[in-house]
Structure formats: C-alpha cells, structure tokens
C-alpha positions in Angstrom: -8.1 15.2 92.2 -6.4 14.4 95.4 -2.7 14.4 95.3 -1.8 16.8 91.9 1.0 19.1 93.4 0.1 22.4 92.4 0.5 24.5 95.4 0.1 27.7 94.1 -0.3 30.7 91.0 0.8 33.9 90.9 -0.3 35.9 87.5 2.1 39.1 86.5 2.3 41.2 83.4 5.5 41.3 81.4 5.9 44.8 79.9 9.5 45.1 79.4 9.2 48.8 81.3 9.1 46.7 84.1 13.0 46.1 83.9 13.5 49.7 85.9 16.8 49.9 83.2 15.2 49.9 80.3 12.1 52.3 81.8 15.2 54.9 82.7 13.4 58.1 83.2 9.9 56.8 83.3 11.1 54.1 85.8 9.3 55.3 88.6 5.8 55.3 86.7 5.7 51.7 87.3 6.9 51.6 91.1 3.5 50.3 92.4 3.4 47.3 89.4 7.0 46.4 90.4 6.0 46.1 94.2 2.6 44.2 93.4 4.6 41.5 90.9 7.4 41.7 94.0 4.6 40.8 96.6 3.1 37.9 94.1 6.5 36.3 93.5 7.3 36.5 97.2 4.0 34.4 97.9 4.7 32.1 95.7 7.8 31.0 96.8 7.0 31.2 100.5 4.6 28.2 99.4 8.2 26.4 99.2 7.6 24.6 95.9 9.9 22.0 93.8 9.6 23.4 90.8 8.2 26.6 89.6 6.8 26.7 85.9 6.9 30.0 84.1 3.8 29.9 81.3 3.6 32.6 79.3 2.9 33.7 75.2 5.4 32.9 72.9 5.4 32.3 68.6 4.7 28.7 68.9 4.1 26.1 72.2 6.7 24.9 73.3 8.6 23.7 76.8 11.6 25.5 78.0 14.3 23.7 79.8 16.4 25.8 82.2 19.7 27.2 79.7 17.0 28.5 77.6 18.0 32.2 77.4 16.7 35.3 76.2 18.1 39.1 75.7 17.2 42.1 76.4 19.3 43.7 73.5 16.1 44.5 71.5 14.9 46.3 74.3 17.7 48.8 74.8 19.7 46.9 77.2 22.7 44.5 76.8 21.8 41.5 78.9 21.0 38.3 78.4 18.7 35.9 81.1 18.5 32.1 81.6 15.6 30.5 82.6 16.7 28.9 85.5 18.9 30.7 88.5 21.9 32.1 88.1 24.7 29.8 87.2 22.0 27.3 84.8 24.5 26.1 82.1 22.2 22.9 81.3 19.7 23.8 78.4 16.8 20.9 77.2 18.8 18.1 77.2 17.0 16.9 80.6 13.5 17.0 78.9 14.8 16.0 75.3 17.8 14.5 75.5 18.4 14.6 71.5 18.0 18.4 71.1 21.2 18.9 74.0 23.3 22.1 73.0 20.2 23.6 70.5 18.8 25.8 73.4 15.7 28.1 72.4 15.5 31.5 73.1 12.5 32.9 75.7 9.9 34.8 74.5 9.5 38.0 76.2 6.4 36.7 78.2 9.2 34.0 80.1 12.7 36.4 79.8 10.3 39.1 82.3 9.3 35.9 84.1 12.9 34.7 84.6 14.2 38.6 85.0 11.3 38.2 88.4 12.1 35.1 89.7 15.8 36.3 89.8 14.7 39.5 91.4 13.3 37.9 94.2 16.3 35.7 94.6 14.5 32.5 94.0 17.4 29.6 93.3 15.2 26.3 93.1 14.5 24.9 89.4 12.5 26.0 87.1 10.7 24.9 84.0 8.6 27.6 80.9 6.0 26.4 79.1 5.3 28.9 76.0 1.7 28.8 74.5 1.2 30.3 71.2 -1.5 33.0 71.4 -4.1 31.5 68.7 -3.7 27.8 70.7 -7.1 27.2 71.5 -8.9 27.1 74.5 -9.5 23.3 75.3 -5.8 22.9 73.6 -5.1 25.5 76.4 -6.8 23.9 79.2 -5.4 20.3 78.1 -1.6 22.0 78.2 -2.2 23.0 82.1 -3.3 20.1 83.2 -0.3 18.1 82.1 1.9 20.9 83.4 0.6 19.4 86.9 0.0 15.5 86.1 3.6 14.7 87.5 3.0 14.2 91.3 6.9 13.7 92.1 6.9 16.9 93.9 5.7 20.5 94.5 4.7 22.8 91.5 4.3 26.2 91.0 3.0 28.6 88.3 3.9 31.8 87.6 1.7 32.9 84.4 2.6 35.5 82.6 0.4 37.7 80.6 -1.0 41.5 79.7 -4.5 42.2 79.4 -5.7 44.5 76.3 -4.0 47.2 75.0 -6.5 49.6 73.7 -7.2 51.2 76.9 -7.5 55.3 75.5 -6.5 56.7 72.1 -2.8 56.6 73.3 -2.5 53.4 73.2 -0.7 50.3 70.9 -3.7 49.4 69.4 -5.8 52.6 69.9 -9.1 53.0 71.9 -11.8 50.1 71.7 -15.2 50.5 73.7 -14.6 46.6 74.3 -11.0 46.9 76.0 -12.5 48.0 79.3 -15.4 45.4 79.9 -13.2 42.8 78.5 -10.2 43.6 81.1 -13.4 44.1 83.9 -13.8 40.0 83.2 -10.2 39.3 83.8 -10.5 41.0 86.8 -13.2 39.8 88.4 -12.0 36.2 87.0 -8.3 36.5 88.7 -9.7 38.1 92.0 -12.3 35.2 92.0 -9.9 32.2 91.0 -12.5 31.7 88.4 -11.3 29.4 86.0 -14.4 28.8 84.2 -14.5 32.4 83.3 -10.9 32.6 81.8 -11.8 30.1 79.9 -14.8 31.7 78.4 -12.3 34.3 76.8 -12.7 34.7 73.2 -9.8 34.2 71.5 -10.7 36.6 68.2 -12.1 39.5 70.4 -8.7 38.7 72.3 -6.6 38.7 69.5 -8.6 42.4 68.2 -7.6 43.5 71.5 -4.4 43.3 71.3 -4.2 40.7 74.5 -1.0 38.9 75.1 -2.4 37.3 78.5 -5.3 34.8 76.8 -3.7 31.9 76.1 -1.5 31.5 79.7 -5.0 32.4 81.8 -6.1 29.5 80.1 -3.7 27.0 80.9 -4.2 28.3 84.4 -7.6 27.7 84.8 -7.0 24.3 83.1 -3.8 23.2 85.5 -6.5 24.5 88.9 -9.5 22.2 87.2 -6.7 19.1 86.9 -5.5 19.5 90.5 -9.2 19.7 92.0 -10.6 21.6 95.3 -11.5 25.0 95.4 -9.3 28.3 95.0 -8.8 31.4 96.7 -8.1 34.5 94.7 -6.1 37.6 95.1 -5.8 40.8 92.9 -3.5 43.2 94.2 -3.0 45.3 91.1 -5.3 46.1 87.7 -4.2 49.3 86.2 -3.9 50.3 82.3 -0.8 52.9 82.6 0.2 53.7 78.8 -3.6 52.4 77.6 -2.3 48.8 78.2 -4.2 46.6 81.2 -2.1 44.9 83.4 -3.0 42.5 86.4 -1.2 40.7 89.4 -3.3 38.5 91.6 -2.0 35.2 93.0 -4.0 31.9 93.6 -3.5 29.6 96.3 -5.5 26.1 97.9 -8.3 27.0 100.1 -10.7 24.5 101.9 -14.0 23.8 100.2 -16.7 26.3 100.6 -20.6 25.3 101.6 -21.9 21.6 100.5 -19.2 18.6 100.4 -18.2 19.0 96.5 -19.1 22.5 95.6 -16.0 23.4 94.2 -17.1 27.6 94.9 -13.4 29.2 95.0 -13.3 31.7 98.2 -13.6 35.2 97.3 -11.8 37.8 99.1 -13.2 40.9 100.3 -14.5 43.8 97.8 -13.6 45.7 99.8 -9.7 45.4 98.9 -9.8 47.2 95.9 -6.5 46.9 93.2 -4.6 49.8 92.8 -6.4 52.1 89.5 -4.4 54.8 87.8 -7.0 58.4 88.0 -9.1 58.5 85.4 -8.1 62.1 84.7 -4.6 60.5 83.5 -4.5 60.1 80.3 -2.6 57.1 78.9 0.7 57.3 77.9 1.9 55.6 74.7 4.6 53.2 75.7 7.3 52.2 72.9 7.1 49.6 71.0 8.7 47.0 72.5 9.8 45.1 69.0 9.0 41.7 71.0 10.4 38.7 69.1 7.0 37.2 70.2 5.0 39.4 69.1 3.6 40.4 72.0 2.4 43.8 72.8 4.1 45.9 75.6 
C-alpha cells in the first residue's frame, strides 16, 4: 500500500549476556553478536526515521510510552533504562493520557532493545509495543500492521526476539531434534524477508522450544504485508552459543522483482554466509536470566 511509512527492520536477540557488564568474564564470548546487533542498529537509523518502535515479548500486549523503564537489578547489575533517550522523563501519558504517572516496566525483550538503541547513540523518539508469547498469529499480524497505519511520519522497527533454546544437552531447555530445523526456517525466513514464512510458525512447537522470538517475527511480517512492495533481506548473524539460537538480519524497501505485482522480496547472495559457532563447541549453559517476562536467555 503506497504511502505506509515503514522504512525499515532490523531483528536482534536480547540475551541479557549481551550487556558486556553483566557477561563480566564471558563478555568476550559474545563479541561477534554485539558487533552484528551494532551493525543492524546502525542501519537502521541511517534510514533517518521519525520514530523507531521496539516490539518485543513481554507477559501481556501492551504499548510502551517512552518513561517506561526497566532494571537490570535481577540480572546482577544496578541500572535502570528508559525507553526513550537519555533524559525521557515523560511516561504514557502521550498515548493514554488517563494512566499519566503509572509507568510500566519493560520486559526484558524492550529494556535490551532500549540498552541498543542507547548504545548506538540514537536520540530520536521511540515507542515498544510488547506482544504476549501465546498471542496468536493473525492477532500478531493484525498488531503490526497498526504499528504502521499512522502515515504522519517515518517508522522504524527494531524486533526483538531469540530463536529456540534447546540447541545441545547444555542448554535451558535441553536438546530437541526439532530446535535445529525449526531455527533453519527462521533463518532462511529473515535472510529472505519472508513474511509468509514467519507466519507459518507454530506457536505450540514454539512455545516447546522454548522461543522467545515468535510472537515479534510475527508482527514483523504483519507491519511488511500492511506497508506493501517487496523486501530485501539481510542475516548477518545465526549462531546458538550456550544451546540458545540467536539471529540479527535487518529488512529494508527494495524495488519489485520480475512481473509488475509479484511481491518476490530480493534475496541476497548465499554466498554471504552468517557467522556459525564450530560444531565441535559444545554449548555452554548460560544462567538463568530470572526474566520478569519469562523469557528465556
């Protein structure tokens, strides 16, 4: 549909190992995820957008205003985020006026979100949009295509979400012979800016899984379908370090490919393969992260 604003997606992970403080000695195991969320972030903004929307899992769906905060204090480390930039004092009185001064706390999925955007020094506002992680998939598909109904101005997304974690006998929810063919789709989905295909997810076999990502892919794909055209995908990183998947790819506009109408996203080279732990390593248990959300690390 011609004139929706969404100008671009980037997709990270949010373990909270990915704060380098609260990873301490094992901070430089994830050095390559840091630089491939870094990279994504960086690409989004340089799209210059109005508004970037963090989606990501959360105990119920709900929209975040920018004073939402969230804390890092059950993590190990005594620091609390706002949504929006540095210097946010305003909370949800600018979407619902009659809930000014109740603020809601992040979920995990948004505070590693907001801990990113900061990180790349982004200062423009921002928006969250938590989805709980049974919501459906048409539910989930309706939510992103009101996140980009408003044409006043520029929007980005930057989705949240981990893949399974039952990646080896190490890991959070121990080893499944359908975590690996299951995180293969998400893959290939992401690198393809496949929409249909996150949207074929299943949430039971996600929810066995252990995957925290399901419900924001979904509202991805459903905010690409409402804005039209066709997509060009990017996956810079798929790796399962500690026997939990994690991907970064970022989706941006790209002209229509073959017939007027075909919709067929561009697909980048195979060639450009994301970074892979060895398959000699065996996966590390990560701790439990304790998430208020629930969410696995």
């Amino acid at each position: 549909m011609v004139g929706v604003p969404l100008v671009a997606a980037a997709v990270c992970p949010h373990p909270p190992m990915i704060v380098p403080e609260l990873a301490v000695s094992a901070s430089g195991e994830l050095d390559d995820l840091r630089l491939a969320c870094a990279g994504a972030v960086d690409r989004l903004l340089a799209t210059r957008p109005d508004l970037v929307i963090v989606v990501g899992a959360g105990e119920r769906t709900v929209r975040h205003g920018p004073g939402d905060a969230g804390s890092f204090r059950p993590y190990g480390l005594d620091r609390v985020l706002r949504l929006g930039p540095d210097g946010t004092r305003t909370g949800r009185a600018d979407l619902h006026p009659e809930l000014e001064g109740n603020d809601l706390e992040l979920p995990l999925s948004l505070l590693i979100g907001a801990w990113l955007l900061d990180r790349a020094g982004a200062t423009g506002p921002r928006r969250g949009q938590s989805v709980a992680t049974d919501t459906p998939a048409d539910e989930c598909r309706r939510i992103g295509a009101e996140l980009v109904a408003d044409p006043a101005g520029r929007i980005a997304l930057l989705v949240m979400g981990d893949g399974s974690a039952c990646r080896g006998p190490r890991a959070p929810g121990y080893d499944d012979p359908h975590a690996q063919p299951y995180d293969d789709r998400v893959a290939a989905a992401l690198r393809d800016a496949d929409g249909s295909a996150l949207l074929g997810l299943e949430p039971e076999l996600s929810t066995r899984l252990l995957v925290a990502g399901r419900a924001s892919w979904q509202v991805l794909a459903g905010a690409t379908a409402r804005s039209g055209g066709s997509w060009h995908g990017d996956l810079s990183y798929y790796a399962a370090p500690y026997g939990v998947s994690y991907f970064v790819a970022t989706w941006t506009p790209s002209r229509p490919t073959g017939s007027p109408g075909s919709g067929g996203a561009h697909r980048p080279p195979r060639s450009a393969e994301p970074h892979r732990p060895p398959r000699s390593a065996e996966p590390k248990r990560p701790p439990r992260s304790g998430a208020p959300d629930g969410a696995p690390v």
